[in-house]
C-alpha positions in Angstrom: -63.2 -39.5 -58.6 -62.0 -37.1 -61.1 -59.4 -36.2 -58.9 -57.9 -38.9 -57.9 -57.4 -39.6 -61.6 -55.8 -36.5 -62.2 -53.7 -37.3 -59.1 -51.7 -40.7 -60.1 -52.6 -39.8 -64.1 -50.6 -36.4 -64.7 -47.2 -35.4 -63.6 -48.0 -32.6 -61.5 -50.4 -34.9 -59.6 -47.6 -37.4 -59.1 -45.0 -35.3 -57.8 -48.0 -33.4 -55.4 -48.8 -36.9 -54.3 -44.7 -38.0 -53.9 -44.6 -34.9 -51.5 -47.3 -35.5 -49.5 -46.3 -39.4 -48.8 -42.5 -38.0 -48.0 -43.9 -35.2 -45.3 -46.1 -38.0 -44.0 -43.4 -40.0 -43.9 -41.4 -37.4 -42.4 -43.4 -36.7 -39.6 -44.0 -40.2 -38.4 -39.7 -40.2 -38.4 -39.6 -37.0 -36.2 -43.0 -38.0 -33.9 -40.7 -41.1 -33.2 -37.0 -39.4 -33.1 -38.4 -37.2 -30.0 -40.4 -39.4 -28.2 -37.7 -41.7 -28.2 -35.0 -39.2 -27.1 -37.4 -37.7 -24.3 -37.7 -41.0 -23.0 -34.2 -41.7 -22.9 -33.3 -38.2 -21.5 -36.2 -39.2 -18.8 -34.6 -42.3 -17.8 -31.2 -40.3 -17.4 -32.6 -37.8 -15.4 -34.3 -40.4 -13.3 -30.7 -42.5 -13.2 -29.0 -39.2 -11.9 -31.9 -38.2 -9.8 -30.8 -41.4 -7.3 
């Protein structure tokens, strides 16, 4: 548990822990940008497949 101490207790730790959450955060925004847009570009495709 020593690490997670040093984690959210020393600055280094904060600003390792600030750039994990923002990745994370950043790939859930892009897993969701692209599935979004391939499903829209599907349904276009489909639209002008008819």
């Amino acid at each position: 548990m020593n690490v997670f101490k040093d984690l959210f207790t020393s600055d280094v730790g904060l600003m390792s822990a600030a750039g994990l959450l923002f990745m994370l955060g950043m790939g859930v925004f892009y897993i969701r940008y692209f599935l979004r847009h391939i499903a829209e570009d599907a349904a276009a495709a489909q639209q002008h497949k008819t």
